[in-house]
C-alpha positions as CSV (number, residue, x, y, z in Angstrom):
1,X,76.1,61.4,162.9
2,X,79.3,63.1,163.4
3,X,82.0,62.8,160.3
4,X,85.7,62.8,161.2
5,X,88.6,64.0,159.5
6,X,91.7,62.2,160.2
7,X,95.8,63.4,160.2
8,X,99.2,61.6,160.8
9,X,102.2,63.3,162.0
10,X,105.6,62.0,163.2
11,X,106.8,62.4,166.8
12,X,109.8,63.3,167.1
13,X,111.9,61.3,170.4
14,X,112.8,64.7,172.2
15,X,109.6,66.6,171.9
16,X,106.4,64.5,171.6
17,X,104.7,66.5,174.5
18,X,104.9,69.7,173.0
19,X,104.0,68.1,169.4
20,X,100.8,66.6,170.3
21,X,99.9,69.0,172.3
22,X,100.3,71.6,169.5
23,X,97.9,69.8,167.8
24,X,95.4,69.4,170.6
25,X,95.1,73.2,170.9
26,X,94.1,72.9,167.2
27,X,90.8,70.5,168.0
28,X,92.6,67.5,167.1
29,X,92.3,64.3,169.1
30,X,94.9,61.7,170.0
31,X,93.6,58.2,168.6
32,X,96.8,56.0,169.1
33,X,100.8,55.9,168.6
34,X,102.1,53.5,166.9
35,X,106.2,53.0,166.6
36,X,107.9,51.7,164.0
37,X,110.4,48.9,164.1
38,X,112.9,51.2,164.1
39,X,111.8,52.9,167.2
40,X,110.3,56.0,165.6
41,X,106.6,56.9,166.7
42,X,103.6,57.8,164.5
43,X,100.7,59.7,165.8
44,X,96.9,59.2,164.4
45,X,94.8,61.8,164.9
46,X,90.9,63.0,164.7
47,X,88.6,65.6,164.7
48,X,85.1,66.5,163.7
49,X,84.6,67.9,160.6
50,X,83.3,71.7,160.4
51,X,79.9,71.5,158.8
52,X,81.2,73.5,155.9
53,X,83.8,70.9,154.9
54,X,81.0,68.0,154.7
């Protein structure tokens, strides 16, 4: 069964792109984006978990 490790980062309004892909090149996998009421964006992220860190 494969465990997950999960992370949640702002994105900012003029870069996003860049940010999440950033984090891509770093193994981590876009889940969802949720904004805010105020119109500010979260991002939830995922990836495996090294078999060292279980």
């Amino acid at each position: 069964m494969t465990k997950w490790e999960y992370f949640i980062t702002p994105l900012p309004l003029h870069t996003p792109g860049a940010i999440l892909n950033n984090w891509g090149k770093q193994g981590w996998e876009l889940v969802q984006i949720v904004v805010n009421d105020q119109g500010g964006s979260v991002a939830y992220m995922k990836r495996p978990l090294e078999d060292s860190a279980m």
